[in-house]
C-alpha positions as CSV (number, residue, x, y, z in Angstrom):
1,X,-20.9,21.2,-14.1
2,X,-19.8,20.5,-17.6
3,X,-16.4,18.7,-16.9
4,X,-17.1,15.2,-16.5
5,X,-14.0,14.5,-14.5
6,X,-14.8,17.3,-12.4
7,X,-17.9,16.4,-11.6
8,X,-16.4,13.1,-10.3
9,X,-13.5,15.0,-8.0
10,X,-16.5,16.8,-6.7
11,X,-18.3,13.8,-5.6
12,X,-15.7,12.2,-3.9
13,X,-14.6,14.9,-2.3
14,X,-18.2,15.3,-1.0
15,X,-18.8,11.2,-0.7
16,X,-15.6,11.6,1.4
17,X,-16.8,14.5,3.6
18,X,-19.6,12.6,4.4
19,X,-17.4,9.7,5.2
20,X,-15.1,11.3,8.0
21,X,-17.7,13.3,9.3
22,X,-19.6,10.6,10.3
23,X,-17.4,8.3,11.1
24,X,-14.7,10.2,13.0
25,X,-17.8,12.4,14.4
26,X,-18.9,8.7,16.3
27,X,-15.2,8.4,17.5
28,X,-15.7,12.1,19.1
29,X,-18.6,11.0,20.5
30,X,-17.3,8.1,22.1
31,X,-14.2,9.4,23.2
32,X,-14.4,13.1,24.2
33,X,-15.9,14.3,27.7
34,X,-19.7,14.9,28.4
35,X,-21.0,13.6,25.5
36,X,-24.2,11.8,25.5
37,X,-22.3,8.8,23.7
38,X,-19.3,8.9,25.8
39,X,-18.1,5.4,26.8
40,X,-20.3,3.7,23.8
41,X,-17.7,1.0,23.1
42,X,-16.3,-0.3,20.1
43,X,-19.1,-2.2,18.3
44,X,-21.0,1.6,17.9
45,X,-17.9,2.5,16.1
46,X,-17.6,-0.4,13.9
47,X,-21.3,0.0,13.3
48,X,-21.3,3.6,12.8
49,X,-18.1,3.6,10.4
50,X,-20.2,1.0,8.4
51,X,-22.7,3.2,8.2
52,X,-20.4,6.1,7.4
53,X,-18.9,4.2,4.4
54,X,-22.8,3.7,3.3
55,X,-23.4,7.3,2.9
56,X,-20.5,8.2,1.2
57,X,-21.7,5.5,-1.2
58,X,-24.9,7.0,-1.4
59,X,-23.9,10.9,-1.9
60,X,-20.7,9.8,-4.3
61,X,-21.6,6.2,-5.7
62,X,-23.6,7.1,-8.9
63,X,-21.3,9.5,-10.0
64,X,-18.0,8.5,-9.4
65,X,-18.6,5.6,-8.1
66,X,-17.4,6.2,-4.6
67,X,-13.9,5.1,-4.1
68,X,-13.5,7.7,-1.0
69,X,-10.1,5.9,-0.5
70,X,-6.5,6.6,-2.5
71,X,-5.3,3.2,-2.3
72,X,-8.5,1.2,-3.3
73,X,-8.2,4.4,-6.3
74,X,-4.5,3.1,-7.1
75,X,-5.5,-0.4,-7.1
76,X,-8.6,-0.2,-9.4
77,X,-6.3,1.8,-11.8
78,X,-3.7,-1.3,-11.6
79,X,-6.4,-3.8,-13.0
80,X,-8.2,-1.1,-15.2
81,X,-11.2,-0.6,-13.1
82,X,-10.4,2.9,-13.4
83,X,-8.2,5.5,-15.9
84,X,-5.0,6.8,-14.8
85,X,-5.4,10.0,-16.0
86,X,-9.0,9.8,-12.8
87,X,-6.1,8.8,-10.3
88,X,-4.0,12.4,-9.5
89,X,-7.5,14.0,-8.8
90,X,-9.1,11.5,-7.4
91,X,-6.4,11.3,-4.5
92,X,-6.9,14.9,-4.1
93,X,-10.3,15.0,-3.8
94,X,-10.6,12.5,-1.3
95,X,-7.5,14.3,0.7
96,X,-9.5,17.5,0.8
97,X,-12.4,15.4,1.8
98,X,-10.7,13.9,4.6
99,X,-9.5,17.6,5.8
100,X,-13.1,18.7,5.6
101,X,-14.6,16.0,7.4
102,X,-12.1,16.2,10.4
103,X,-12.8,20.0,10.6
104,X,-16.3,19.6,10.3
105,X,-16.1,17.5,13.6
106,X,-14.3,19.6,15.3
107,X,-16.5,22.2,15.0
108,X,-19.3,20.0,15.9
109,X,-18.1,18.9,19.2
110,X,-16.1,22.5,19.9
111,X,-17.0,22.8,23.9
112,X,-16.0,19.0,24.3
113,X,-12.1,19.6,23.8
114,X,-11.9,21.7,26.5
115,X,-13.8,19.5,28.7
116,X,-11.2,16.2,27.7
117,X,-8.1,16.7,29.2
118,X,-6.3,13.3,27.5
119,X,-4.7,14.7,24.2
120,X,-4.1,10.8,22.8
121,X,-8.1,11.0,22.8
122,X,-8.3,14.1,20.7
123,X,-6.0,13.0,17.7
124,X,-7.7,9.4,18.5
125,X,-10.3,11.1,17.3
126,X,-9.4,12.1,13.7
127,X,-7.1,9.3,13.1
128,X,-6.0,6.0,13.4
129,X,-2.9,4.6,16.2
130,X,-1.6,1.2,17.4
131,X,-2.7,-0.4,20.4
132,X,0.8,-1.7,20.3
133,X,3.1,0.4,18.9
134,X,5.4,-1.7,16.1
135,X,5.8,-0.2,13.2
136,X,6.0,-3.5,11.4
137,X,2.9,-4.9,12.7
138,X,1.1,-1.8,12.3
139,X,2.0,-1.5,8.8
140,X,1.4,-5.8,8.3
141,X,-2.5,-5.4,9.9
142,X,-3.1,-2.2,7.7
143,X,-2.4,-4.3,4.8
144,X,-4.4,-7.5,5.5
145,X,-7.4,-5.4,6.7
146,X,-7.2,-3.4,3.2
147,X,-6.8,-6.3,0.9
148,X,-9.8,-8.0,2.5
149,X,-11.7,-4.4,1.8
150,X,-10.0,-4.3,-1.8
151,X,-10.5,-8.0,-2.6
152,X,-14.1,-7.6,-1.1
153,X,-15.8,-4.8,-3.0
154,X,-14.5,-6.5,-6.2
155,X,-16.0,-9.6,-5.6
156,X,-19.1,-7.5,-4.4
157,X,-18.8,-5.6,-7.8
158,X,-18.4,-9.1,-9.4
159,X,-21.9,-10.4,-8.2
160,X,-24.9,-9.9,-9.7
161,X,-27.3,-7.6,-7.2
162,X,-29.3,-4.4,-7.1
163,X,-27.1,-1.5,-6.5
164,X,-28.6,-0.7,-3.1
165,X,-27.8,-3.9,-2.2
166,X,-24.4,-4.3,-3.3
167,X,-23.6,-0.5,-0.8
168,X,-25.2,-2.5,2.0
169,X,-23.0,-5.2,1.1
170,X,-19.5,-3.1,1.1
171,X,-20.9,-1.0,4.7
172,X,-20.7,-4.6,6.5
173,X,-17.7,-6.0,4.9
174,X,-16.0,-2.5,6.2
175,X,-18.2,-3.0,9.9
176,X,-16.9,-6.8,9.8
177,X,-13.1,-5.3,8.9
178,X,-13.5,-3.5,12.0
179,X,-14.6,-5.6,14.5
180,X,-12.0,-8.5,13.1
181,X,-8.8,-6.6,12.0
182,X,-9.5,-2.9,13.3
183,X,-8.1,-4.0,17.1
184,X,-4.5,-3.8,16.8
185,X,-4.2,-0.3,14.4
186,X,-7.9,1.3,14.3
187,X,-8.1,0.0,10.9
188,X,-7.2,3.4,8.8
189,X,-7.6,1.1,5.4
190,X,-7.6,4.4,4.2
191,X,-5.0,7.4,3.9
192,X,-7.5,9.7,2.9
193,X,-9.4,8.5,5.8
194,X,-6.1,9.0,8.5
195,X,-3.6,11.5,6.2
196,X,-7.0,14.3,5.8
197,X,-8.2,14.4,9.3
198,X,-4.8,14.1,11.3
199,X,-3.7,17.4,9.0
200,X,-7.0,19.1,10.4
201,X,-5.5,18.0,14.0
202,X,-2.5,19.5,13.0
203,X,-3.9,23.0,11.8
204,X,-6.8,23.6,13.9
205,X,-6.8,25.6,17.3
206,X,-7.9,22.2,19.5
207,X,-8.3,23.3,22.8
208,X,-5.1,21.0,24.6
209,X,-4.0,19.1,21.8
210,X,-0.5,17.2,21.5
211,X,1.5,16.0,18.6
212,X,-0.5,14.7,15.9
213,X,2.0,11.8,15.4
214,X,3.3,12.3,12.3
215,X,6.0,9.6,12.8
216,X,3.1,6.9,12.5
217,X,1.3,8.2,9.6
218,X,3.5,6.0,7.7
219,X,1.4,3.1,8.4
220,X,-2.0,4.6,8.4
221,X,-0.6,6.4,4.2
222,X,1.3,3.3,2.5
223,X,0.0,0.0,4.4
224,X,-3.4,0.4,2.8
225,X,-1.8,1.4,-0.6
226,X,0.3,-1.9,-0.7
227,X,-3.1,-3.9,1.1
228,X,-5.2,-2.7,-1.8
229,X,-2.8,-3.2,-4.7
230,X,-2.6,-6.6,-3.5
231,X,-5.9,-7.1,-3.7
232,X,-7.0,-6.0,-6.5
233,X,-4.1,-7.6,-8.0
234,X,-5.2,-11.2,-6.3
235,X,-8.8,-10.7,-7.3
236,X,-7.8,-10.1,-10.8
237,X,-5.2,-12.9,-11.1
238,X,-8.2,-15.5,-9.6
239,X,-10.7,-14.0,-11.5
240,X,-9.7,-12.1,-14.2
């Protein structure tokens, strides 16, 4: 591919893929009816979401350097981490990614739907909702869990360590985000990773599906945007 900036929408489109495939694909397993990892509790989706976010790293990181999230894109752009003229495709990318992923899962686990007769576990599965729904809250936790991610993978970035090390680094902050903060909202601290996947749930032919709840995707598409513009804007004011 001989577009530079192509080449980097491909990547996180693909680094983003990977991303909600894996991790929504350990919520389905957890959540949906006669699967071997039905009932494996919260901690194997913390871990495997950490995980998750490391391969996305790996598949995207060396080209684009693996954003895989609009608002940590938006914030990086605020403190010229990254150009603006990156930040329209970028978003879209990661979108698309996000739409792939949740498809991808849902083909994966196709006879399972069927089988799961709760429809809150279904869209549970390709995005985020509140254990208590308050709009406020929701949208207050969504910010402090992505200004910790934001504020975190720059002071990562800041440090001086081998690549490899510095993804492992980011896949336990995100794994520590979710066992810490990820309680009261499912920690989205992503729109590409809530907005791409509940569109899928909206689209697809899900065996017994309900309303894909987009009167909440509020929270899960502008908390993480103002979390990560904070952030970024902190680290940079601290440490220039």
């Amino acid at each position: 591919m001989h577009d530079p900036a192509m080449w980097k929408y491909l990547n996180e489109f693909l680094g983003t893929a990977i991303l909600v495939l894996l991790g929504d694909g350990v919520v389905a397993g957890v959540l949906l009816k006669h699967s071997k990892a039905e009932n494996g509790g919260w901690v194997v989706i913390t871990l495997a979401w950490g995980l998750a976010v490391l391969m996305g790293i790996y598949v995207a990181g060396a080209v684009s350097g693996a954003l895989m999230n609009p608002a940590l894109t938006i914030g990086l752009a605020l403190i010229g981490k990254l150009s603006w003229g990156l930040v329209p495709g970028f978003i879209l990318a990661q979108m698309a990614g996000g739409f792939v992923g949740g498809v991808l899962v849902w083909l994966a686990y196709l006879p399972h739907w069927r089988a799961t007769q709760d429809p809150g576990l279904k869209l549970a599965v390709f995005c985020t909702g509140p254990a208590i729904r308050h709009l406020p809250s929701n949208f207050l936790t969504e910010v402090i869990g992505t200004f910790v991610l934001a504020f975190g993978v720059l002071a990562i970035g800041s440090n001086a360590m081998a690549p490899g090390v510095s993804s492992l680094a980011v896949a336990l902050m995100v794994v520590a985000i979710g066992m810490s903060l990820g309680g009261p909202t499912g920690y989205a601290i992503n729109p590409a990773r809530d907005i791409g996947p509940r569109l899928a749930h909206w689209v697809l032919p899900i065996a017994g599906k309900g309303s894909s709840d987009w009167g909440y995707a509020v929270v899960p598409a502008f908390g993480p945007v103002v979390g990560a513009i904070l952030g970024a804007l902190g680290f940079h004011l601290i440490y220039g």
